[in-house]
Biotite code that builds the C-alpha atoms (Angstrom):
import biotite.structure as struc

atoms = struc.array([
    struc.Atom([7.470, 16.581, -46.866], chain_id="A", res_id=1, res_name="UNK", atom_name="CA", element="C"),
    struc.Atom([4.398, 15.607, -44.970], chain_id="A", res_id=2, res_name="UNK", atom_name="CA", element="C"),
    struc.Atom([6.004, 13.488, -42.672], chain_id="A", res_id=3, res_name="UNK", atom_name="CA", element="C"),
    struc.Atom([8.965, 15.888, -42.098], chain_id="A", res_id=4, res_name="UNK", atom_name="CA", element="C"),
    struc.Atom([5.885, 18.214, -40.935], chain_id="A", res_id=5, res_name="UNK", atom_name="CA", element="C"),
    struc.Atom([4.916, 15.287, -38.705], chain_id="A", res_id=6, res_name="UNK", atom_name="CA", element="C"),
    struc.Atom([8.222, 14.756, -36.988], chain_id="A", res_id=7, res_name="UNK", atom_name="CA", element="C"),
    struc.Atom([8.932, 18.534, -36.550], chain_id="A", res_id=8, res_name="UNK", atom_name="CA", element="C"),
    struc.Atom([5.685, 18.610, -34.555], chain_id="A", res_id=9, res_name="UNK", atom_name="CA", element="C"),
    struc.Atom([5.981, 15.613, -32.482], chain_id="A", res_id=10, res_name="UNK", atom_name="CA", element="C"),
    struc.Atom([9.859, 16.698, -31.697], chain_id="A", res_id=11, res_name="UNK", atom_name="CA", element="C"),
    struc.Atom([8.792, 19.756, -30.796], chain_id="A", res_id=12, res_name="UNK", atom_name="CA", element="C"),
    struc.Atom([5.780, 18.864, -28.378], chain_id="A", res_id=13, res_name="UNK", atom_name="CA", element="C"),
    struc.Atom([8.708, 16.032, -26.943], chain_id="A", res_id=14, res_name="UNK", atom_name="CA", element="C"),
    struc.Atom([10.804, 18.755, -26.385], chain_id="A", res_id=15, res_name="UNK", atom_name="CA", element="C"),
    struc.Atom([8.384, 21.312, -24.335], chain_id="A", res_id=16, res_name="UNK", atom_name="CA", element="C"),
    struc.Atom([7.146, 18.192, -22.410], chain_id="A", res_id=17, res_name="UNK", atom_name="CA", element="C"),
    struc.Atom([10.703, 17.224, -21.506], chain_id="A", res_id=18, res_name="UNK", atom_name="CA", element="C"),
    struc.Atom([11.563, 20.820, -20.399], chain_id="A", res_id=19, res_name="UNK", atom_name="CA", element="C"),
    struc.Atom([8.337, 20.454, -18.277], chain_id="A", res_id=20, res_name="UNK", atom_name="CA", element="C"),
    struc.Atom([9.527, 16.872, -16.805], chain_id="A", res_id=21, res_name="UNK", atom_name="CA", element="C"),
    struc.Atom([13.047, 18.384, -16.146], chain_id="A", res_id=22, res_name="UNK", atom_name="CA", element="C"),
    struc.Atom([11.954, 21.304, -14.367], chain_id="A", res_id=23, res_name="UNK", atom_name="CA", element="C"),
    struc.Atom([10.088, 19.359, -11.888], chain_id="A", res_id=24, res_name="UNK", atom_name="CA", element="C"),
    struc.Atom([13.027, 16.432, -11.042], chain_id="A", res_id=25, res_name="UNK", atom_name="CA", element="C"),
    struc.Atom([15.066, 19.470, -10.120], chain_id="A", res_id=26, res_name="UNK", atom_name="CA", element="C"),
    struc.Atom([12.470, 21.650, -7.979], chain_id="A", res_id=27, res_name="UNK", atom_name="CA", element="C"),
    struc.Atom([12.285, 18.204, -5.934], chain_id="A", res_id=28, res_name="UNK", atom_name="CA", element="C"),
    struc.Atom([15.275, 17.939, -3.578], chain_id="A", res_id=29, res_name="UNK", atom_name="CA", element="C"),
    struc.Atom([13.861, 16.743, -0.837], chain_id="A", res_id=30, res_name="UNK", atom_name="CA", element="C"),
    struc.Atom([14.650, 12.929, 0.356], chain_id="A", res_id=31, res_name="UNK", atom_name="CA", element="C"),
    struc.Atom([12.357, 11.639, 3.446], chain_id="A", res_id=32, res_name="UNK", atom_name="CA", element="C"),
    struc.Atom([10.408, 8.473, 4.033], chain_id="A", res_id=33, res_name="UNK", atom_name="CA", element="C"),
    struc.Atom([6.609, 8.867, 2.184], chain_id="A", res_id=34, res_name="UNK", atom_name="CA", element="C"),
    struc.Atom([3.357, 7.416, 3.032], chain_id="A", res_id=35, res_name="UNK", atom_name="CA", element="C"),
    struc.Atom([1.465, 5.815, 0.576], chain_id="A", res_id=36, res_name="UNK", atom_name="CA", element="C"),
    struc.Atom([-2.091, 5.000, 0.247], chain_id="A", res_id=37, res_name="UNK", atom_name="CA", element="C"),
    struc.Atom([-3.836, 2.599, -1.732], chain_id="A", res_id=38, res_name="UNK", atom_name="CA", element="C"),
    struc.Atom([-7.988, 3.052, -1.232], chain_id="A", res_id=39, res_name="UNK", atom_name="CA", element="C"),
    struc.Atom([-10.545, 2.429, -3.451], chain_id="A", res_id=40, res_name="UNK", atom_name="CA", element="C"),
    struc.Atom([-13.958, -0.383, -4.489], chain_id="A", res_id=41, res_name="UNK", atom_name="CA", element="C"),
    struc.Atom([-10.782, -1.730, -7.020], chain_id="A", res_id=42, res_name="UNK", atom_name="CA", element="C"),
    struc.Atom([-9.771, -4.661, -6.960], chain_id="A", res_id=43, res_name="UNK", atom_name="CA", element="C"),
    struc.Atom([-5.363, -4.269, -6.998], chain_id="A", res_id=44, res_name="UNK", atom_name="CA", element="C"),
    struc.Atom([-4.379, -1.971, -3.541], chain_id="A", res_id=45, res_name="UNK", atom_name="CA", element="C"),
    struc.Atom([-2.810, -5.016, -1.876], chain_id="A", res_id=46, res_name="UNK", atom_name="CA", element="C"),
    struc.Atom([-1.341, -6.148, -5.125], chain_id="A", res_id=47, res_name="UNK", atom_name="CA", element="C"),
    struc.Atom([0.158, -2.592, -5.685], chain_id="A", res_id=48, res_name="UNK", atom_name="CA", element="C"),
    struc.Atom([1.763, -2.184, -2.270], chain_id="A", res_id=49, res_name="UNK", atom_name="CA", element="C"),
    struc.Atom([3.292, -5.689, -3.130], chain_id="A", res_id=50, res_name="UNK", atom_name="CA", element="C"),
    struc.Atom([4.467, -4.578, -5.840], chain_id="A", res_id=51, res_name="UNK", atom_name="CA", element="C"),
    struc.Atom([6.332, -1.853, -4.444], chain_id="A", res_id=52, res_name="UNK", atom_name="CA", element="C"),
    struc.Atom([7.915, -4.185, -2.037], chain_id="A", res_id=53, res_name="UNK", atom_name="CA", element="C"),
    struc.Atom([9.240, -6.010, -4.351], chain_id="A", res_id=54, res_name="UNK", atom_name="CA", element="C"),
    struc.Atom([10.816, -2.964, -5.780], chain_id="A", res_id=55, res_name="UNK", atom_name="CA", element="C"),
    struc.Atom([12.222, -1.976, -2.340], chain_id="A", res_id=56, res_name="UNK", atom_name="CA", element="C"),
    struc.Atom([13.764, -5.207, -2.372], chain_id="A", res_id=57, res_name="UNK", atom_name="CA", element="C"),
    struc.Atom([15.444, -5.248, -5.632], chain_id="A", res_id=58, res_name="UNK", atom_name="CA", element="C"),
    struc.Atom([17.397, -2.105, -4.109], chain_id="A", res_id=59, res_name="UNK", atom_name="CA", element="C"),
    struc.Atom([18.221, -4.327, -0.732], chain_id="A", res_id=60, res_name="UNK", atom_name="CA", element="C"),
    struc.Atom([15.284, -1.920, 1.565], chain_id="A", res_id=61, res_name="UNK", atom_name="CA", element="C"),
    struc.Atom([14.179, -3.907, 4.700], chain_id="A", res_id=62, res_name="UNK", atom_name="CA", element="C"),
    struc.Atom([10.733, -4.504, 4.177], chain_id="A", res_id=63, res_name="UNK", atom_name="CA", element="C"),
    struc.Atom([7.566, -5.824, 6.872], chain_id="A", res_id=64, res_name="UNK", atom_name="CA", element="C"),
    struc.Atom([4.279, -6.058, 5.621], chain_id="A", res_id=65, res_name="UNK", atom_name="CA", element="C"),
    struc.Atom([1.782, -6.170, 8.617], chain_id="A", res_id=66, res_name="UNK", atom_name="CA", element="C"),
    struc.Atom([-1.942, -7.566, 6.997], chain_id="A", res_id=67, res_name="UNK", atom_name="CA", element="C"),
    struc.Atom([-5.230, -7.190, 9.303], chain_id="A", res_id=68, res_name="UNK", atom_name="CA", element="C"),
    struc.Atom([-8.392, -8.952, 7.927], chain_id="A", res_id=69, res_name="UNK", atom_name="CA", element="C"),
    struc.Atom([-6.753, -11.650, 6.140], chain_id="A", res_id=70, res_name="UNK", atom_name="CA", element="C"),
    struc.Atom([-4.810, -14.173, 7.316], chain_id="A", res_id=71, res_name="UNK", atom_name="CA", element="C"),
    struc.Atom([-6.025, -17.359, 7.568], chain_id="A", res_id=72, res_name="UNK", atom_name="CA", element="C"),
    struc.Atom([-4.151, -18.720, 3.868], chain_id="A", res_id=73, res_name="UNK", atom_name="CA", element="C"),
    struc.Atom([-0.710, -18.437, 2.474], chain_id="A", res_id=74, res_name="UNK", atom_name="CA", element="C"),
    struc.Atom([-1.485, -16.515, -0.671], chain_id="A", res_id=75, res_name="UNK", atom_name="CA", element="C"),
    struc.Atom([1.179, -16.801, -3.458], chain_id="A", res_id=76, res_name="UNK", atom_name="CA", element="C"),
    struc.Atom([2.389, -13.140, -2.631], chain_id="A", res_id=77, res_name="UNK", atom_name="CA", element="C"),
    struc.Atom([3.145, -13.923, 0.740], chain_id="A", res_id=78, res_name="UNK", atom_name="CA", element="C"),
    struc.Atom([5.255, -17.470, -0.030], chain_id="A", res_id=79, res_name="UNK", atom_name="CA", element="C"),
    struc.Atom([7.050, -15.529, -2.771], chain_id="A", res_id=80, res_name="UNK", atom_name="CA", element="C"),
    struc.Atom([8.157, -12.223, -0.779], chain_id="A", res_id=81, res_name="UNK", atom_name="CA", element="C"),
    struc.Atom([9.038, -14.318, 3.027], chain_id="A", res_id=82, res_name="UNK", atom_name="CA", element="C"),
    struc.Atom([10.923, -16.385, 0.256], chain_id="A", res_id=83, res_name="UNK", atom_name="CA", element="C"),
    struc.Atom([12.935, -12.904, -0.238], chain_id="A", res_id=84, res_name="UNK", atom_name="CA", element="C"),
    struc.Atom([13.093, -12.040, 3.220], chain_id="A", res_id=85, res_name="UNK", atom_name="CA", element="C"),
    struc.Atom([10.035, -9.942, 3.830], chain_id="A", res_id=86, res_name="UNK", atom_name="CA", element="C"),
    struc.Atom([8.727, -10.598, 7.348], chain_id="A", res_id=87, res_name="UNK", atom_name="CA", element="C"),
    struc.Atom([4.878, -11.123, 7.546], chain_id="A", res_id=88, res_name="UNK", atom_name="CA", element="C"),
    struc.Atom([2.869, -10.348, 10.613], chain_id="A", res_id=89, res_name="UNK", atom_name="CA", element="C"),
    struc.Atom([-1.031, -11.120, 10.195], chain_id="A", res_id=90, res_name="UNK", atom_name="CA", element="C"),
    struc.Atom([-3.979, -10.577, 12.534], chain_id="A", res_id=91, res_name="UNK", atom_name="CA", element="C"),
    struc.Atom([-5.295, -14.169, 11.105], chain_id="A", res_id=92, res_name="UNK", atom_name="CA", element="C"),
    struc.Atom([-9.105, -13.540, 11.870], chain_id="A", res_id=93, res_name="UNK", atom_name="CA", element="C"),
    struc.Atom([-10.285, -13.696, 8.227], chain_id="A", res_id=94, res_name="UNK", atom_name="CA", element="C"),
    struc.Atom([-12.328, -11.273, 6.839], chain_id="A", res_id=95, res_name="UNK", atom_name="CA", element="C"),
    struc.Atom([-14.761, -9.793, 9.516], chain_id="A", res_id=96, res_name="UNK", atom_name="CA", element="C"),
    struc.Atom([-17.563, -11.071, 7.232], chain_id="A", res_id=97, res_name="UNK", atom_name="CA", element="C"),
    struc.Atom([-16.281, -14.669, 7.881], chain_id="A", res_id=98, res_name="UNK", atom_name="CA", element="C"),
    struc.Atom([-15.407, -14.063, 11.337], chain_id="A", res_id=99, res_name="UNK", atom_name="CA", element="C"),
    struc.Atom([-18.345, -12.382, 12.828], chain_id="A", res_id=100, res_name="UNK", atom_name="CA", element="C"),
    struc.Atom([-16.837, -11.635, 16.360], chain_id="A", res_id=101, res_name="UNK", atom_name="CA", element="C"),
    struc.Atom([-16.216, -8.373, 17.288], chain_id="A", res_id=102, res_name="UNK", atom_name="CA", element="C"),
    struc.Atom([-14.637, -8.915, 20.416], chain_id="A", res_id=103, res_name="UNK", atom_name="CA", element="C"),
    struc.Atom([-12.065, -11.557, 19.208], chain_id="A", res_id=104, res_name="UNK", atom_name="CA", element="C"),
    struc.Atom([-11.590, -8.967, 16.274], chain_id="A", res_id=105, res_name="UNK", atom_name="CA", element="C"),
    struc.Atom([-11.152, -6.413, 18.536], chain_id="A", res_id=106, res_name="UNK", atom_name="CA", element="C"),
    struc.Atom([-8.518, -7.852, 20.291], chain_id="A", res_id=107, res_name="UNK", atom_name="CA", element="C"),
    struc.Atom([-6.491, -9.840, 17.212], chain_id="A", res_id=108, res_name="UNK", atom_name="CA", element="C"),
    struc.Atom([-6.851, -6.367, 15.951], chain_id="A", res_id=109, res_name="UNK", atom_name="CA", element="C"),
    struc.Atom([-4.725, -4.575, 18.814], chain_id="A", res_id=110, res_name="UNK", atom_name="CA", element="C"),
    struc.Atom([-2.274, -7.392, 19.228], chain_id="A", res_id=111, res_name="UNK", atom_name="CA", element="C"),
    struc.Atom([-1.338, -6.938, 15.827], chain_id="A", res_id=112, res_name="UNK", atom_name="CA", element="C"),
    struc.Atom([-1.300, -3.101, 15.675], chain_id="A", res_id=113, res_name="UNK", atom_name="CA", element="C"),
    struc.Atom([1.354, -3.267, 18.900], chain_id="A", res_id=114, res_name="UNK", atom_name="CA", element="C"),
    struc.Atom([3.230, -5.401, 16.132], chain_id="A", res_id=115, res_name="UNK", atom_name="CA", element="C"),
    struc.Atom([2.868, -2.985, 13.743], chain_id="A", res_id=116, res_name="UNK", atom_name="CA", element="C"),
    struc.Atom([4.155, 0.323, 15.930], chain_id="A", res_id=117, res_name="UNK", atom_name="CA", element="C"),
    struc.Atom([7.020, -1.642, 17.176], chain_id="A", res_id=118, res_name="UNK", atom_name="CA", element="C"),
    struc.Atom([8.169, -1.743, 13.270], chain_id="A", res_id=119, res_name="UNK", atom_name="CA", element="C"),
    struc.Atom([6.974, 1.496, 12.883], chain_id="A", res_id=120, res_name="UNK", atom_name="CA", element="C"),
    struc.Atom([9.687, 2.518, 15.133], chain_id="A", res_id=121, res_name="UNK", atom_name="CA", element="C"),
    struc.Atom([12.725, 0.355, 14.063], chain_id="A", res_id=122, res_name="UNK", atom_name="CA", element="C"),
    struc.Atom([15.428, 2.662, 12.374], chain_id="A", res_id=123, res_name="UNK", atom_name="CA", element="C"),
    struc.Atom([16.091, -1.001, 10.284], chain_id="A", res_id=124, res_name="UNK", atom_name="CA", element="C"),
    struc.Atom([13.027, -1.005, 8.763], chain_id="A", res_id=125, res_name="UNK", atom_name="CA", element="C"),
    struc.Atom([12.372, 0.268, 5.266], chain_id="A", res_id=126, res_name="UNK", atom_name="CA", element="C"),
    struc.Atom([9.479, -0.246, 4.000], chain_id="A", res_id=127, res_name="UNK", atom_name="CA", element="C"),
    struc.Atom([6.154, -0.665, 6.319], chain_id="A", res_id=128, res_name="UNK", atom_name="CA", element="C"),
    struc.Atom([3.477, -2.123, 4.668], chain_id="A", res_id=129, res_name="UNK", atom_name="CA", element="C"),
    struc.Atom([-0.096, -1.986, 6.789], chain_id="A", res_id=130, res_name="UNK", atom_name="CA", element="C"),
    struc.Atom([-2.299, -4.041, 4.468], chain_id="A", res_id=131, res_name="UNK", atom_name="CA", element="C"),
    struc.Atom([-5.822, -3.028, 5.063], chain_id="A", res_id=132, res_name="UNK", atom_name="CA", element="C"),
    struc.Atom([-5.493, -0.853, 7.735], chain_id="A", res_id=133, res_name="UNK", atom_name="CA", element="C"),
    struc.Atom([-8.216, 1.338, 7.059], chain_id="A", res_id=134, res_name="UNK", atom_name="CA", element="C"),
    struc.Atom([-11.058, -1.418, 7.712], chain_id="A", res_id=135, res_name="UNK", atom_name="CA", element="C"),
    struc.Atom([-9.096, -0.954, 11.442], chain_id="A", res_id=136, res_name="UNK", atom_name="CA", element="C"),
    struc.Atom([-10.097, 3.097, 11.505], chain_id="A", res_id=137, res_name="UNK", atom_name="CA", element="C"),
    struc.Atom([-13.616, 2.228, 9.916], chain_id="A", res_id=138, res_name="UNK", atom_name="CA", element="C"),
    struc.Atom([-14.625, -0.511, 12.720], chain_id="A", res_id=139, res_name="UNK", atom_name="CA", element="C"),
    struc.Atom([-13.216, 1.436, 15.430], chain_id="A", res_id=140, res_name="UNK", atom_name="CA", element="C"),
    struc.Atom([-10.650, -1.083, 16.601], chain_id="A", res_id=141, res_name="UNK", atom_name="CA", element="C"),
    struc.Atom([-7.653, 0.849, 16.263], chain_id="A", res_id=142, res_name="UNK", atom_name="CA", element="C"),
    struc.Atom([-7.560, 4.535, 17.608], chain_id="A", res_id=143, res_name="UNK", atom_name="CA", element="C"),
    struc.Atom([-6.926, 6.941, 14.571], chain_id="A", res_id=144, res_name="UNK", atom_name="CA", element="C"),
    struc.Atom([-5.022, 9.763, 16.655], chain_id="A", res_id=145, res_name="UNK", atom_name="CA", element="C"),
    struc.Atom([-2.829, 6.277, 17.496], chain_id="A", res_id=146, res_name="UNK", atom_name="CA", element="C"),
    struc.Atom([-2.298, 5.960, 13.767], chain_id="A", res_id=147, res_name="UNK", atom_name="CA", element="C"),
    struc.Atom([-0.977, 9.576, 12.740], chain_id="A", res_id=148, res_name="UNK", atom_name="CA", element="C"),
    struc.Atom([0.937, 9.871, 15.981], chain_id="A", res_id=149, res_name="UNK", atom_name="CA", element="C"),
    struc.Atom([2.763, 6.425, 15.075], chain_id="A", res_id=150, res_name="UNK", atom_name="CA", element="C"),
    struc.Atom([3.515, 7.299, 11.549], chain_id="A", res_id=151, res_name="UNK", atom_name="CA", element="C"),
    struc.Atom([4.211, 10.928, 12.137], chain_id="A", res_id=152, res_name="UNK", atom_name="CA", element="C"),
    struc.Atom([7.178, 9.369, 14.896], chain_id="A", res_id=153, res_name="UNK", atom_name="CA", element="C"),
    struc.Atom([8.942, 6.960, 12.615], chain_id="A", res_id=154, res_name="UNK", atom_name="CA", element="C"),
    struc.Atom([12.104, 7.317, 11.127], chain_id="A", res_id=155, res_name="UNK", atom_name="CA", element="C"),
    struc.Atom([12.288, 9.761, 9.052], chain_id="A", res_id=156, res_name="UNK", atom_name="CA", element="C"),
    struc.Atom([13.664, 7.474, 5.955], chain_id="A", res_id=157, res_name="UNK", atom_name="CA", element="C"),
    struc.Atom([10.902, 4.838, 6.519], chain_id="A", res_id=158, res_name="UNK", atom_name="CA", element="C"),
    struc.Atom([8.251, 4.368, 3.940], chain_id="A", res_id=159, res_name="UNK", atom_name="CA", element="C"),
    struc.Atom([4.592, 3.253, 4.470], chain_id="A", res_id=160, res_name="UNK", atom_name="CA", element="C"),
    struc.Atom([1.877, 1.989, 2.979], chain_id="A", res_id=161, res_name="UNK", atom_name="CA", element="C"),
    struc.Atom([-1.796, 1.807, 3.728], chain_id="A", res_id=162, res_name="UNK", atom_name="CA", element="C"),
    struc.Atom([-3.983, -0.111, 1.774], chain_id="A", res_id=163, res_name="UNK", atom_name="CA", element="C"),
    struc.Atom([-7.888, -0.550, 2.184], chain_id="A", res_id=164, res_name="UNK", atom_name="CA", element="C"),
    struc.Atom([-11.561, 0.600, 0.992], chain_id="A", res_id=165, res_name="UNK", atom_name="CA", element="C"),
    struc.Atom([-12.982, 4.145, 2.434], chain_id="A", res_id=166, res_name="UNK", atom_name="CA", element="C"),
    struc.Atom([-9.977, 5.250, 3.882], chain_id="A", res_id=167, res_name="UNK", atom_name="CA", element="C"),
    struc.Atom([-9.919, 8.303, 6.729], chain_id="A", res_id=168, res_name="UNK", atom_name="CA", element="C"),
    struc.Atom([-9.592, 11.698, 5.520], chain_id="A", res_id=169, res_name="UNK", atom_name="CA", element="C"),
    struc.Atom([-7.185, 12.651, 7.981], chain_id="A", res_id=170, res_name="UNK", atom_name="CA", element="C"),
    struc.Atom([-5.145, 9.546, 6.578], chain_id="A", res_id=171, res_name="UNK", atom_name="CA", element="C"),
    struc.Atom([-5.740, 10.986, 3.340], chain_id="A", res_id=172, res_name="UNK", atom_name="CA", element="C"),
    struc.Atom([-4.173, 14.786, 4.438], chain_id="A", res_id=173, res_name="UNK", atom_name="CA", element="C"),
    struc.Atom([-1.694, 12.976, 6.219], chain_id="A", res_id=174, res_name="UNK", atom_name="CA", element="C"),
    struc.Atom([-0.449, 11.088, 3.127], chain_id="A", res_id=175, res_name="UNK", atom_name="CA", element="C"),
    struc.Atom([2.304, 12.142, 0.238], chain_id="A", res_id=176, res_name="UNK", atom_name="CA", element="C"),
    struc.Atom([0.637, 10.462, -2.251], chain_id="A", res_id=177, res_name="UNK", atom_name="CA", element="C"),
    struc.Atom([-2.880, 8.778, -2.743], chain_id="A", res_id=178, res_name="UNK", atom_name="CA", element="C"),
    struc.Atom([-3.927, 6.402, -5.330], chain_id="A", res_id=179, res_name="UNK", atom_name="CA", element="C"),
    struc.Atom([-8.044, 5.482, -5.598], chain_id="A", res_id=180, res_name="UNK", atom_name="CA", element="C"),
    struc.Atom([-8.217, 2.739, -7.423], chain_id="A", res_id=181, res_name="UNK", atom_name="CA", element="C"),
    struc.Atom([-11.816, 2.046, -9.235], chain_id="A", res_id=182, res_name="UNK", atom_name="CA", element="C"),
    struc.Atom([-13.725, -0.795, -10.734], chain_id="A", res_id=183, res_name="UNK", atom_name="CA", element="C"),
    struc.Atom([-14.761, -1.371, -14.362], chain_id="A", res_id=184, res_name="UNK", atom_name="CA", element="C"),
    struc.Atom([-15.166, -4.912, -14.280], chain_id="A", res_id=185, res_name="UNK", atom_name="CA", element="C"),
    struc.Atom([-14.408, -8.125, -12.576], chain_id="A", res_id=186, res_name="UNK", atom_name="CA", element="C"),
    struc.Atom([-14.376, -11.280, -13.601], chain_id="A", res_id=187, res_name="UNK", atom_name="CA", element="C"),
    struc.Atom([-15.964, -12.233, -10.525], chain_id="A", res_id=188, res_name="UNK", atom_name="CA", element="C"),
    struc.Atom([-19.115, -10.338, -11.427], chain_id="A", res_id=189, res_name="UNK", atom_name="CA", element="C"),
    struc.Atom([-19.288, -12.610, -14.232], chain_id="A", res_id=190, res_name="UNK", atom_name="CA", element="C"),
    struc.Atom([-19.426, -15.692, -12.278], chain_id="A", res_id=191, res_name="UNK", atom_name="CA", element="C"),
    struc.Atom([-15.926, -16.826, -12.840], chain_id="A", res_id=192, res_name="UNK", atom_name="CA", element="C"),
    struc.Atom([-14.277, -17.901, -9.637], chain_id="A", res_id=193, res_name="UNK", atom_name="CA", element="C"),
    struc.Atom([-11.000, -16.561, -8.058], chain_id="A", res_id=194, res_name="UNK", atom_name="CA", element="C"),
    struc.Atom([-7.859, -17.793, -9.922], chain_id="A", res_id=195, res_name="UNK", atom_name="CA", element="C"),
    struc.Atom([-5.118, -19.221, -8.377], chain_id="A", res_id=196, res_name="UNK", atom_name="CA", element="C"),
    struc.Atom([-1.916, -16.789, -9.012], chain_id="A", res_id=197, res_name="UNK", atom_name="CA", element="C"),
    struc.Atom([-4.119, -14.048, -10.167], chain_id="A", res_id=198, res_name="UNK", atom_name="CA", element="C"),
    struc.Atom([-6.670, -13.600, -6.955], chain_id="A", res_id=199, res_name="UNK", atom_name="CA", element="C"),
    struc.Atom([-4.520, -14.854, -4.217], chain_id="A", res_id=200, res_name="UNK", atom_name="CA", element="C"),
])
């Protein structure tokens, strides 16, 4: 009797939440392109744009992932999507830490942002991905107004993604959904060093 009691409740808090789930697939009917941010001290925003390319893959999207900062290794994410057919395009000046040059960063920084509207405008293209691109806004090497005026031009089926710490609240307005993803702990921290497969 008791658990007949139990499964009336839980069928009955199933069936409100359904009826709640429902109601909102069918009040959204609207199919367009959405922008995507991943921001956050987390460790995971590239990993989770990844991810969703490899999603947009598995339903044969066109996908580009354009990475500033990094660069200068092939990280196991990288050799596994090109090996699907995702084109990479990377500023390769290393972190800006390791780099230290401004100028060169500068420049490397606007060669690869020409790279990036040129996919930004191609009707082919899918899936954007612009790995990091808020370190770009926060440095000052890439105009913001630039940004929002390129994204708010492209097709109107193409997705993006921006990934990076302390991203732009205009970015943040500008996006359809935002994700802030936050450290409890890191192995790191603990004095374990990065893992092959698991950091890069």
């Amino acid at each position: 009797m008791k658990e007949d009691l139990h499964q009336q409740r839980h069928q009955l808090r199933q069936q409100k939440l359904k009826a709640k789930v429902d109601a909102r697939i069918q009040a959204a009917t609207e199919s367009r392109g959405i922008v995507i941010i991943y921001t956050g001290n987390g460790k995971g925003k590239t990993t989770a744009a990844f991810g969703t390319a490899l999603r947009a893959l598995g339903h044969g999207l066109k996908v580009v992932a354009i990475q500033f900062i990094k660069g200068q290794w092939q990280t196991g994410e990288q050799k596994g999507l090109e090996s699907l057919g995702v084109e990479f395009i990377q500023m390769k000046t290393d972190f800006t830490w390791e780099s230290q040059d401004r100028v060169q960063d500068n420049i490397a920084a606007q060669t690869t942002w020409q790279q990036a509207k040129q996919k930004l405008q191609d009707d082919q293209v899918d899936l954007v991905i612009l790995d990091e691109l808020t370190y770009m806004v926060t440095f000052d090497y890439i105009d913001l107004d630039e940004i929002i005026q390129a994204i708010k031009q492209r097709p109107s089926h193409q997705h993006v993604i921006i990934t990076g710490r302390a991203c732009h609240r205009t970015l943040v307005e500008l996006a359809d959904t935002v994700n802030e993803i936050k450290p409890l702990k890191h192995a790191f921290d603990a004095g374990i060093a990065a893992q092959i497969g698991i950091e890069w």
